[in-house]
N, C-alpha and C positions, 0 to 999 in steps of 0.2 A: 226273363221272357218279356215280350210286348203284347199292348191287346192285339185281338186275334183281326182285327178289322185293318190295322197297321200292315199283319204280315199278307193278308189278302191285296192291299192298295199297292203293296210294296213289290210284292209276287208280281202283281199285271206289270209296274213299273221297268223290272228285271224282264222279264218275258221281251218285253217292246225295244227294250233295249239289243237285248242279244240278238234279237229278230233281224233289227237290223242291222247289226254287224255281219249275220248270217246271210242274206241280202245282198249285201255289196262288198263280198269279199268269196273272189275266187274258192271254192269249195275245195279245193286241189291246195290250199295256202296250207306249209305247215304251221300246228302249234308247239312253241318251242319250250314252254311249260309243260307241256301232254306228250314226251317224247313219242314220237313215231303217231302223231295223231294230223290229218288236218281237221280243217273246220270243218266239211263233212262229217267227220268221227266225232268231234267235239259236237256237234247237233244232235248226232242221231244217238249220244251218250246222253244228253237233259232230256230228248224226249220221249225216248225210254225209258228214264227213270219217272217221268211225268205220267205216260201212259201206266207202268207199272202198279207206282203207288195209288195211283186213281182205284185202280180194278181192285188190290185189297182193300182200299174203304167202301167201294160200291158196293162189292158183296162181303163186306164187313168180316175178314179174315181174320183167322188165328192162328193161322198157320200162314210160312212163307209159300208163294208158288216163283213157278221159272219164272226169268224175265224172257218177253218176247225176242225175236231178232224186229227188227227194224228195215222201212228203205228209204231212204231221207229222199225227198224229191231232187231232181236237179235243177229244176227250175226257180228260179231266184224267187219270184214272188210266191208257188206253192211252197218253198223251202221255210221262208217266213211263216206263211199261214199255218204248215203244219206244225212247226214249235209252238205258235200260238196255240192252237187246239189244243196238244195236247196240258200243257199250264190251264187252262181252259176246265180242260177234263178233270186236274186234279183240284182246282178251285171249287167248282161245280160238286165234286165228292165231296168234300168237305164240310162245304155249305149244307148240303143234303142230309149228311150225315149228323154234323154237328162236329164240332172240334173234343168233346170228352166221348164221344163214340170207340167202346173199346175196337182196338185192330190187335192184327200183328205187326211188331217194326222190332228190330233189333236192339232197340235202349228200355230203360227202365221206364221212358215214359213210353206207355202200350195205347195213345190214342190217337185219333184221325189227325188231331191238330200235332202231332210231333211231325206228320209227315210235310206237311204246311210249309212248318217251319225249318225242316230237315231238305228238303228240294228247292226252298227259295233262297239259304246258304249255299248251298251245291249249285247254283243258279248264279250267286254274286260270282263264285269264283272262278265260273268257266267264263262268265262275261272277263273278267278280267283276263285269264287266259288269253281270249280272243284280243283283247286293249291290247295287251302286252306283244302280241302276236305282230300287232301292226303297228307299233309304236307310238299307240296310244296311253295318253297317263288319266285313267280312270278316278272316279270318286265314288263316294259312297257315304253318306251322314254317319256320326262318329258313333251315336246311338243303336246301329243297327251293324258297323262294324266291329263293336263291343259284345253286342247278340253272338255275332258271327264268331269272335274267340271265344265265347262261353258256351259255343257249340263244336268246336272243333276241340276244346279240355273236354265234354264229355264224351266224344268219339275216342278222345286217346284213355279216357278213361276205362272205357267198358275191352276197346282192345288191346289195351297194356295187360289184361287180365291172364293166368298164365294156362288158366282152363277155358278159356275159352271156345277150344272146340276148332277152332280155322284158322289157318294160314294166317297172319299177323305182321306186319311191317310195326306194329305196336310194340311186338313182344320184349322187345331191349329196353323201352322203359321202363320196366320194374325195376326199383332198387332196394336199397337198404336207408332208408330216410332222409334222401338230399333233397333238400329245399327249392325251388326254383321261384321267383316274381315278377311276374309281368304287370308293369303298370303302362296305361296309356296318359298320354303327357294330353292330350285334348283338357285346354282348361274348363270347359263345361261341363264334365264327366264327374269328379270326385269318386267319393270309392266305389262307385261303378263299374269305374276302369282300374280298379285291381285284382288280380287275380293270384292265389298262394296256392304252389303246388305242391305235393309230396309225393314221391317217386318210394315207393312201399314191394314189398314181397309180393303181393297180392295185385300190384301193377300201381298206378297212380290215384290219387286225390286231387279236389282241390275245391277253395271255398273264395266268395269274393271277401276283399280287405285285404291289410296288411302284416305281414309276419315277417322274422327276422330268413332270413334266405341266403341260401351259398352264394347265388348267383340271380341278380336283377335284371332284366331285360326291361328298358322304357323308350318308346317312341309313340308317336299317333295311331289310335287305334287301327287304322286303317292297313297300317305298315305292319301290326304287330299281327293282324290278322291273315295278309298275307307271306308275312315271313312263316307262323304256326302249320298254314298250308302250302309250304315250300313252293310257291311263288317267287318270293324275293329270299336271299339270303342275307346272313348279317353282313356280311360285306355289302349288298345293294340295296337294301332298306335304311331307310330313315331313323336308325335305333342306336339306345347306348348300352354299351353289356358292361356290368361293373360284377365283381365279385371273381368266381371260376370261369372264367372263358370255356373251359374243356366240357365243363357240366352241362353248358347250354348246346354246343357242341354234339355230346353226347344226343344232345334229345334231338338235334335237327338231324340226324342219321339217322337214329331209331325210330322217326315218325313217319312213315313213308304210307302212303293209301295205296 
């Protein structure tokens, strides 16, 4: 994880960003990563999730409640403002609250600050989304694309699980102890940017560094972040798959949100 001030700077950063791709691109545009979504959907998807999480830190939940329905404005420049609010709202919670303020959220970390950090990832990749939409080739510091896969391994973590409880695009990653590794080729990184996974009965693991693995996956953080979020596939991303082609394979099927 990063300090909590980074994912705040970083959050506004994200927000301003999508904003205005939000702005100046026809609301009616589809996204071709979001099958059946345009940019409207893709908006009024972050900032419900924005207003959402807000409302469980505000009144400091332990329990889940609905999410609202949403009306995305249609006007270009409220369409912007209200994304911005709502990021806004959930910043402002947090701040308020305190990032170790217990909440309720769906992972093992139970506080204000997972939400931070769990809607400003959800955040990078719908911007991308939208990049990708319009033929835009996006970036993102390698540091916080690293965050970004060491948060998208604990999502497949907790829903690869086999009690889970809900409906699961996770659930075919459980296995019986295949190895998988991702590393990032960013030469500033070091073992930051490795990741060792194990594919178990009980659903997946995984720890940073190096282990021996059926199947390696290496490219730029960036690539490795959006291939993990089926964004890019091994065939369009920037990567090298050495070991079981099939095992990696396997997980890009089985990981579906």
């Amino acid at each position: 994880m990063l300090e909590f001030d980074r994912y705040f700077a970083e959050f506004e950063t994200e927000t301003a960003r999508l904003a205005t791709l939000a702005h100046d691109t026809d609301s009616r545009r589809p996204i071709p990563t979001c099958p059946g979504w345009t940019m409207e959907q893709l908006v009024g998807h972050v900032g419900r999730g924005h207003r959402w999480a807000a409302e469980i830190i505000r009144l400091r939940l332990l329990e889940p409640i609905p999410m609202q329905e949403v009306v995305v404005p249609g006007d270009p420049d409220e369409r912007s403002a209200w994304l911005t609010e709502g990021a806004r709202m959930l910043a402002d919670a947090v701040r308020a609250a305190g990032p170790e303020q217990p909440v309720w959220t769906w992972q093992r970390d139970r506080t204000a600050g997972f939400w931070l950090r769990r809607m400003f990832h959800d955040e990078v990749v719908h911007r991308f989304d939208a990049e990708l939409a319009l033929g835009i080739e996006g970036s993102l510091a390698a540091d916080l694309a690293v965050d970004g896969v060491s948060d998208v391994l604990d999502t497949a973590a907790i829903l690869s699980m086999p009690n889970i409880g809900v409906p699961s695009g996770f659930a075919g990653l459980a296995g019986s102890g295949e190895a998988l590794q991702f590393v990032a080729t960013d030469p500033e990184l070091g073992a930051s940017g490795e990741w060792s996974v194990t594919r178990s009965p009980a659903g997946i693991t995984w720890q940073h560094g190096h282990r021996q693995a059926d199947v390696t996956v290496r490219g730029p953080a960036v690539h490795l972040l959006l291939l993990l979020n089926r964004r890019l596939s091994a065939e369009t991303a920037d990567v090298e798959i050495t070991g079981d082609p099939d095992l990696f394979a396997h997980w890009w099927t089985n990981s579906k949100f």
